[in-house]
KOLSE-730587 format. One record per residue: residue number from 1; residue in one letter; chain; x, y, z of N, C-alpha, C in turn. Coordinates in steps of 0.001 Angstrom, whole numbers, plus 500000, padded with zeros to 6 digits. Layout:
residues N
<num: NUM; residuo: A; cadena: A; n_east: X; n_north: Y; n_up: Z; ca_east: X; ca_north: Y; ca_up: Z; c_east: X; c_north: Y; c_up: Z>
...
END
This chain:
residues 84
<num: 1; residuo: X; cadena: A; n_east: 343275; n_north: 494077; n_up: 855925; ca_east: 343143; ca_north: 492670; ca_up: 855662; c_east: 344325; c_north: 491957; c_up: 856318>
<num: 2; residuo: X; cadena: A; n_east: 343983; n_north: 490839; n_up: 856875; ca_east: 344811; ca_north: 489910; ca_up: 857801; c_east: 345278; c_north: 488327; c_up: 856419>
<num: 3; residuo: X; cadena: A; n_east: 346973; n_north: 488607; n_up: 856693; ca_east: 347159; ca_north: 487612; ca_up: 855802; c_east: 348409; c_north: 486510; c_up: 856908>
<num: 4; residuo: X; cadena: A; n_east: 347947; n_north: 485231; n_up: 856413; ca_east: 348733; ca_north: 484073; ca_up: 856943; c_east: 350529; c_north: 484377; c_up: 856121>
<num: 5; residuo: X; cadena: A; n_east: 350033; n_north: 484235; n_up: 855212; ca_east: 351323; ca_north: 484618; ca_up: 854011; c_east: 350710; c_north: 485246; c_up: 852931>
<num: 6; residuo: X; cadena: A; n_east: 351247; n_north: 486159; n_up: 852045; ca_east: 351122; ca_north: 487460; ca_up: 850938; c_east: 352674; c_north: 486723; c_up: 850007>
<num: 7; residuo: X; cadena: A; n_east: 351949; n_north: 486496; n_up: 848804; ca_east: 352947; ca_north: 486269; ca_up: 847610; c_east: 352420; c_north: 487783; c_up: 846805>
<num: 8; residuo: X; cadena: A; n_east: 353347; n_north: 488468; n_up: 846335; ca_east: 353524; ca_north: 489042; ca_up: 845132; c_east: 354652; c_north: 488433; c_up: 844450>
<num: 9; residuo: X; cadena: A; n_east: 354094; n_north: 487888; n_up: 842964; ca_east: 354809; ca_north: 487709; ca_up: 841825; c_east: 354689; c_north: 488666; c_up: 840761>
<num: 10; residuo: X; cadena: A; n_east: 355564; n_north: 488743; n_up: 840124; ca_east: 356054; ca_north: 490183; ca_up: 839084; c_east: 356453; c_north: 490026; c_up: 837782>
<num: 11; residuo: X; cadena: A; n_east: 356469; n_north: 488290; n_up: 838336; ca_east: 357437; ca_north: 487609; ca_up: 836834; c_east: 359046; c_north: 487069; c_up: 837361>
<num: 12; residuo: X; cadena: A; n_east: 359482; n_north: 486473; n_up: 836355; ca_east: 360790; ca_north: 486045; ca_up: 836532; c_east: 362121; c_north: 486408; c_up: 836724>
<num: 13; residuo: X; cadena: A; n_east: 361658; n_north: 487007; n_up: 835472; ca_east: 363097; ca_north: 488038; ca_up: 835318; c_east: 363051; c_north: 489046; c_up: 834471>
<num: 14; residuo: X; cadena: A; n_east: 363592; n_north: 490293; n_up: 834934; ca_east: 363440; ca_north: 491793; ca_up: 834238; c_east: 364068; c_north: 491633; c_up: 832782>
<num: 15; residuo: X; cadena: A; n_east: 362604; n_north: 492121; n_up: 831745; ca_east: 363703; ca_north: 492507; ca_up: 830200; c_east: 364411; c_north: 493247; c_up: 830615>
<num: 16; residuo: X; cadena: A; n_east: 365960; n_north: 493531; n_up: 830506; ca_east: 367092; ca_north: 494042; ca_up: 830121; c_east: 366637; c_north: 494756; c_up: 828017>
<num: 17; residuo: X; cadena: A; n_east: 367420; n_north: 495676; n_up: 828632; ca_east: 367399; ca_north: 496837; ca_up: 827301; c_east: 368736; c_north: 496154; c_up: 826669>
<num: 18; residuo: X; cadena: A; n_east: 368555; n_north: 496527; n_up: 825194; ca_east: 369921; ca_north: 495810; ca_up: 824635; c_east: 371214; c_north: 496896; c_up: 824965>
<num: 19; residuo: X; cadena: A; n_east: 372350; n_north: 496076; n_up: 824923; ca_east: 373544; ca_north: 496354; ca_up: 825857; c_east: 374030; c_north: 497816; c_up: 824736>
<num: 20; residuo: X; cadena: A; n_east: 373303; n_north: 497877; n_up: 823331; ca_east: 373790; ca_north: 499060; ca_up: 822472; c_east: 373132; c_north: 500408; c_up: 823315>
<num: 21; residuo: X; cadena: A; n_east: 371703; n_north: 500015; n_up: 823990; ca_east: 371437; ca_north: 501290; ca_up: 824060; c_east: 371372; c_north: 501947; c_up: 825940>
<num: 22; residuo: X; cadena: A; n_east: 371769; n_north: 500113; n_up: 826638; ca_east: 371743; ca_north: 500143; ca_up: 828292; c_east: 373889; c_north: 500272; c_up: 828683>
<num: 23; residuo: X; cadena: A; n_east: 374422; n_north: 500548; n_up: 828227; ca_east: 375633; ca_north: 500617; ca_up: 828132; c_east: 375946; c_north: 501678; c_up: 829147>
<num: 24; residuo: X; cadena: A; n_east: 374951; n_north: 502544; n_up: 829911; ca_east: 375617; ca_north: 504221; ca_up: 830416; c_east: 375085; c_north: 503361; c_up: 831910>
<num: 25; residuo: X; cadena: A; n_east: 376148; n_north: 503945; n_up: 832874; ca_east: 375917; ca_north: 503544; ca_up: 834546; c_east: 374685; c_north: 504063; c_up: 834859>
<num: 26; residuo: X; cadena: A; n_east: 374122; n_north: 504401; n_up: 834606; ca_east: 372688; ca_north: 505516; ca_up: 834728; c_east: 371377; c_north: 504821; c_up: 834271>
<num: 27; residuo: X; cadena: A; n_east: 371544; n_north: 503448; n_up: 833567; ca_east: 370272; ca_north: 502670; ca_up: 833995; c_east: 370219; c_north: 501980; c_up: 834932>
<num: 28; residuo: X; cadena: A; n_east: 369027; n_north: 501292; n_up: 835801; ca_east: 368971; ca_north: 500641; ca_up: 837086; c_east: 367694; c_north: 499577; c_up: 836621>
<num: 29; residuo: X; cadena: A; n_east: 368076; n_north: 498424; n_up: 837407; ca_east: 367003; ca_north: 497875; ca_up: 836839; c_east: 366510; c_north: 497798; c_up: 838224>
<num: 30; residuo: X; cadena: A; n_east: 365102; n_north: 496954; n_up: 838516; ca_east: 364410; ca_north: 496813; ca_up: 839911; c_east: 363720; c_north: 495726; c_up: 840150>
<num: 31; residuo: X; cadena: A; n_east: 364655; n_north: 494379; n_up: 840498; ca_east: 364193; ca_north: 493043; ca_up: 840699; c_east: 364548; c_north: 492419; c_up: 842055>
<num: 32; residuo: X; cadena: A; n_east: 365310; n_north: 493042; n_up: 843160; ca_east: 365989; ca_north: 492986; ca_up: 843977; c_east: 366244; c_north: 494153; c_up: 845263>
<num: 33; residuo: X; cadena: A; n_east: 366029; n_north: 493170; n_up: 845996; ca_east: 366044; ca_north: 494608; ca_up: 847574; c_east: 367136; c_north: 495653; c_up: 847289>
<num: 34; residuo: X; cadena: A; n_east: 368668; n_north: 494894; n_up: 847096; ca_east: 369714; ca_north: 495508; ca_up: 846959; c_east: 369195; c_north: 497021; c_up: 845484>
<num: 35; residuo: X; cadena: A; n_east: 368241; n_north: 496276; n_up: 844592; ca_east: 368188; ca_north: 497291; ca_up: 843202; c_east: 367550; c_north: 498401; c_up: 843817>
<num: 36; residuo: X; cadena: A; n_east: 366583; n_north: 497986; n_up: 845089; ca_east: 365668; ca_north: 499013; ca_up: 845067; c_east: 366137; c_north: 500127; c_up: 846012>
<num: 37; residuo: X; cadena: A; n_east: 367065; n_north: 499773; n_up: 846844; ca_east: 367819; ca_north: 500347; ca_up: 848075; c_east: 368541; c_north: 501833; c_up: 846644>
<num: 38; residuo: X; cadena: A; n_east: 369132; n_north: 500953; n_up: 846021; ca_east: 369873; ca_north: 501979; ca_up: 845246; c_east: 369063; c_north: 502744; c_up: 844493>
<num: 39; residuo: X; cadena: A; n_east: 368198; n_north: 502276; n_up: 843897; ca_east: 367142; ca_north: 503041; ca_up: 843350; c_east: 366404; c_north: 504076; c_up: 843540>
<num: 40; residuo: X; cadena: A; n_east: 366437; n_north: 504142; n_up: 845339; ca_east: 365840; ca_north: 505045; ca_up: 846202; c_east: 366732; c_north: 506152; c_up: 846541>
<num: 41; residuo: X; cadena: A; n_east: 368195; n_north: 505594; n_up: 846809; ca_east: 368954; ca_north: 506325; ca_up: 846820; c_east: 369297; c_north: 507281; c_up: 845653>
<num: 42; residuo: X; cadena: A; n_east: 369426; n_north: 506681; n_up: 844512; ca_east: 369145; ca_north: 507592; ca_up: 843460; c_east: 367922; c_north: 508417; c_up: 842960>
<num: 43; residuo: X; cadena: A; n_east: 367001; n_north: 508057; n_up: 843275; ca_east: 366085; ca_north: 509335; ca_up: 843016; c_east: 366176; c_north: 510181; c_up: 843483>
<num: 44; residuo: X; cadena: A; n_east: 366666; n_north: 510353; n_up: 845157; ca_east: 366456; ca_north: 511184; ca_up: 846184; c_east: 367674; c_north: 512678; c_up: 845514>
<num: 45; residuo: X; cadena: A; n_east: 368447; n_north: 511788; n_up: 844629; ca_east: 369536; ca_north: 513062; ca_up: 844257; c_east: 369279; c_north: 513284; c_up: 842856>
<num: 46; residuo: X; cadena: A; n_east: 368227; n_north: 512797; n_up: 842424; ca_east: 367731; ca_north: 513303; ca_up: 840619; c_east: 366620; c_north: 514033; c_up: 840495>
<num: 47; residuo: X; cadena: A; n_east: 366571; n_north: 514887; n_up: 839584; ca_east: 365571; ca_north: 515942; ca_up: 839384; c_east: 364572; c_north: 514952; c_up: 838008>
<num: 48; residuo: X; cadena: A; n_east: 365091; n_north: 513819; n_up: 837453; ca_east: 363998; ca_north: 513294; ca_up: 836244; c_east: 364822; c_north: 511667; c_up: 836651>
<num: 49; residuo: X; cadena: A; n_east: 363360; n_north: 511030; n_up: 835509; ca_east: 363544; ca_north: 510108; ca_up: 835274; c_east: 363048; c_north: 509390; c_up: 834782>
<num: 50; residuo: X; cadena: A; n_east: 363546; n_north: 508033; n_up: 833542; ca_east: 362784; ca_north: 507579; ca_up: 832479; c_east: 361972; c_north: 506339; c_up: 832817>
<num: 51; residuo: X; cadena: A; n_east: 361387; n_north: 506291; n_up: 832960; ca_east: 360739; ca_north: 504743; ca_up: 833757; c_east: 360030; c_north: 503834; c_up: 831951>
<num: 52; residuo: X; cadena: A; n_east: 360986; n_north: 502832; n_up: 832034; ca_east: 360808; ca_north: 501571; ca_up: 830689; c_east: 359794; c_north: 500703; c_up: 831148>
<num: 53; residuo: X; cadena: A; n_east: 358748; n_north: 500684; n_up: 831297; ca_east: 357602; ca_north: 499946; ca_up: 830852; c_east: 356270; c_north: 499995; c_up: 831805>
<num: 54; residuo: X; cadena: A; n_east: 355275; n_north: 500165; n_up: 832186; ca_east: 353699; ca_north: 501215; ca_up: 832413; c_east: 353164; c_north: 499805; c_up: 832922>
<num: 55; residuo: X; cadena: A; n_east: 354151; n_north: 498807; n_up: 833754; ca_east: 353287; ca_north: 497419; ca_up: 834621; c_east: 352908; c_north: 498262; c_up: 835813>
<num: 56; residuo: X; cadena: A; n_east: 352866; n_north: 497087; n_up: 836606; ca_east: 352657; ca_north: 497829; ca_up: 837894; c_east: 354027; c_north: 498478; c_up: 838997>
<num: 57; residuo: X; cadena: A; n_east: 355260; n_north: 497597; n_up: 838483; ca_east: 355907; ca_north: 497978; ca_up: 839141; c_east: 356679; c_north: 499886; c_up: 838872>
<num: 58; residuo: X; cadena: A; n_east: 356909; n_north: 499343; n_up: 836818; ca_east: 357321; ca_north: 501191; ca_up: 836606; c_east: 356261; c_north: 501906; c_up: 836992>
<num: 59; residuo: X; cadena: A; n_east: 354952; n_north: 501633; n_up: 837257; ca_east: 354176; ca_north: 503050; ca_up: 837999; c_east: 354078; c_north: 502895; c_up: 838768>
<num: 60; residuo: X; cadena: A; n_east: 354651; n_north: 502308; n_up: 839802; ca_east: 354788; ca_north: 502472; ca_up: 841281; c_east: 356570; c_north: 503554; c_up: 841553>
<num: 61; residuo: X; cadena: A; n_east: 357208; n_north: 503207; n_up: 840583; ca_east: 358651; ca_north: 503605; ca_up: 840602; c_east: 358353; c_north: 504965; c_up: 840185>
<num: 62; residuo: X; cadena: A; n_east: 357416; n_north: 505017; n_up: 839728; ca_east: 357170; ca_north: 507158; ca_up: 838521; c_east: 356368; c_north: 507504; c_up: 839991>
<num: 63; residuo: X; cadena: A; n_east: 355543; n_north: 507163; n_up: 839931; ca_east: 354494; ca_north: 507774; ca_up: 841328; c_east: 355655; c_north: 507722; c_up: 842333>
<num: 64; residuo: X; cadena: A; n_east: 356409; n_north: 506836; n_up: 842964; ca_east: 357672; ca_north: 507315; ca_up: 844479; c_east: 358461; c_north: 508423; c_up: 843539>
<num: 65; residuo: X; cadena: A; n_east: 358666; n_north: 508556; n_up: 842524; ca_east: 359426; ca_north: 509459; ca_up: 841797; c_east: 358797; c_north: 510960; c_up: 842051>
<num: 66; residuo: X; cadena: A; n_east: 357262; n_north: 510955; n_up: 841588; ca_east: 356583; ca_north: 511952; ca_up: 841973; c_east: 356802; c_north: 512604; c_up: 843125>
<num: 67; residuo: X; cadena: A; n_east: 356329; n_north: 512053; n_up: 844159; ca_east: 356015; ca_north: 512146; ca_up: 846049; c_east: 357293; c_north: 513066; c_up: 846230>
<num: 68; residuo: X; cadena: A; n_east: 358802; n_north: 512503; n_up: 845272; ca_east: 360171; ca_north: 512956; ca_up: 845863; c_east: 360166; c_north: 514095; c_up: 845153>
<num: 69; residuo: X; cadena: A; n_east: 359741; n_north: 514576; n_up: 844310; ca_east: 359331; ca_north: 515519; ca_up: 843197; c_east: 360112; c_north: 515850; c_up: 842219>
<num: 70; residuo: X; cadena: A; n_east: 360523; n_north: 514287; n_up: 841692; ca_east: 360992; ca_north: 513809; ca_up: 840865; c_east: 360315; c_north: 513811; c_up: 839614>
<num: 71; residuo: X; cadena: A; n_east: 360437; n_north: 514855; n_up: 838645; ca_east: 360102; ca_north: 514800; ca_up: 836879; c_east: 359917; c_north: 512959; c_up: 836693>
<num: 72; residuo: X; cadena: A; n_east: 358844; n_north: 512336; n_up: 835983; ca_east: 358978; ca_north: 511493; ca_up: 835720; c_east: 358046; c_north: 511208; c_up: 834308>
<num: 73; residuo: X; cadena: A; n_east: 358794; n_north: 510118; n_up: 833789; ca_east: 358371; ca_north: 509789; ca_up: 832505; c_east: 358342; c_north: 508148; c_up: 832170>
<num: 74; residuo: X; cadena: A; n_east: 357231; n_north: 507900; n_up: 832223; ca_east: 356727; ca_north: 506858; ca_up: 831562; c_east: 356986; c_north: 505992; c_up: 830254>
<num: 75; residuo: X; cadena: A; n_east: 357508; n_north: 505517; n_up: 829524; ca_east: 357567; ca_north: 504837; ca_up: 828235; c_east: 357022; c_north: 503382; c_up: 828064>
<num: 76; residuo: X; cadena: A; n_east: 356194; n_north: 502750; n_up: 827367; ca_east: 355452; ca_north: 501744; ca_up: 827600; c_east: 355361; c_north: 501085; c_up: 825956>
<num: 77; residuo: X; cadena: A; n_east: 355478; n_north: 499907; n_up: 825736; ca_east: 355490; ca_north: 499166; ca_up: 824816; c_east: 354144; c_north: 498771; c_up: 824154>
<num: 78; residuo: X; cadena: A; n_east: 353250; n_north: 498373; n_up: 825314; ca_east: 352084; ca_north: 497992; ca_up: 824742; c_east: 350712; c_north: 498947; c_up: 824821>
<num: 79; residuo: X; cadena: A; n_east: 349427; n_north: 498419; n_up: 824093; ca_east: 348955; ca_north: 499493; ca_up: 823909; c_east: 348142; c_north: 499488; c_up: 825413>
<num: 80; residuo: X; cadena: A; n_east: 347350; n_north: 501091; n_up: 825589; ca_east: 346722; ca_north: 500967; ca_up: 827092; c_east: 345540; c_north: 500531; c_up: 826967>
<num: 81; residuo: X; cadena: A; n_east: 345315; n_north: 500052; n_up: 827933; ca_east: 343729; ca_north: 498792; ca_up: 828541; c_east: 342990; c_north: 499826; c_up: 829182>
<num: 82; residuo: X; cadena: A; n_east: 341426; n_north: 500252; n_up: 828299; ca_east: 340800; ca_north: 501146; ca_up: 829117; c_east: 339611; c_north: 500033; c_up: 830267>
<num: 83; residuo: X; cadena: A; n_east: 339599; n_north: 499826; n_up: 831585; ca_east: 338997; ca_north: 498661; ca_up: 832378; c_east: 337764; c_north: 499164; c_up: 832720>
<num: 84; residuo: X; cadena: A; n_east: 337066; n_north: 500296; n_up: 832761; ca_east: 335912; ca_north: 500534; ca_up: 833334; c_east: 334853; c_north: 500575; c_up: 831961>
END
């Protein structure tokens, strides 16, 4: 498909985990080229990883997690939407 211009919107701004339980250098969030550069860089040297919320973007982040053969884990707040 041929596009003039392509918007993806995602939302505004990433929930942040509260600072009691996001406190360790070892969470990353992913709203930003710079987040995702590092993000990539860090999977490539991790054997797991916890992915906080089952939109489209954390299962795009568990699935590149996969491919690198990266353990990955899902955690999701709301309940799942069966569509077919």
């Amino acid at each position: 498909m041929k596009y003039d211009r392509l918007v993806i919107a995602t939302g505004g701004a990433a929930r942040k985990l509260p600072a009691s339980v996001a406190k360790s250098a070892r969470v990353t969030y992913l709203r930003t080229l710079d987040e995702a550069m590092a993000l990539g860089e860090r999977l490539h040297r991790s054997q797991r990883v916890l992915v906080v919320g089952g939109g489209w973007i954390g299962l795009e982040v568990a699935a590149t997690a996969r491919k690198l053969r990266v353990a990955a884990t899902v955690v999701e707040e709301a309940p799942r939407r069966q569509t077919c």
